[in-house]
N, C-alpha and C positions, 0 to 999 in steps of 0.2 A: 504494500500500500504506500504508495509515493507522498510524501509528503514536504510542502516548499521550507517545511523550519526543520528538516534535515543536511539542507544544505549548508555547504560551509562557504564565506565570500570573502575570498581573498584580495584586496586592492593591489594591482601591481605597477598603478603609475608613480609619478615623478615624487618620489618622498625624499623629505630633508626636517631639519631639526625646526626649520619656521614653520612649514605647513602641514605638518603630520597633527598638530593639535587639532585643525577642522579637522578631522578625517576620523581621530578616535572619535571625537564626539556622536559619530552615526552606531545606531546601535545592530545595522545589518551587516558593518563591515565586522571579520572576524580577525581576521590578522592582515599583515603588511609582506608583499613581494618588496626587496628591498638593493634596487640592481646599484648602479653605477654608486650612488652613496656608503654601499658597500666595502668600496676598494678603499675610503676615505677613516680612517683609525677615527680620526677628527670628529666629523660628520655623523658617524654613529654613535658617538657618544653624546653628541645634543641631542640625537634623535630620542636616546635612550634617558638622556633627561628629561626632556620634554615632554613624555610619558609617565614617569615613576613620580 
């Protein structure tokens, strides 16, 4: 039986330590694809502040 609040929504656009704030706030995204700010030590640790 199929059901749409099974699904999980992963965002995999342009994420950074300023605009990740809008994005938690949706409560149908479930986690973050996390590309090119990835390579950046930097960058993921504001991302990672700007969350906790």
């Amino acid at each position: 039986n199929f059901q749409f609040s099974n699904i999980k929504v992963l965002y995999g656009g342009s994420i950074d330590g300023k605009n990740i704030k809008k994005f938690v706030k949706y409560k149908e995204i479930d986690g973050f694809l996390i590309g090119g700010a990835s390579l950046k030590p930097k960058e993921i640790k504001n991302i990672i502040k700007s969350i906790i």
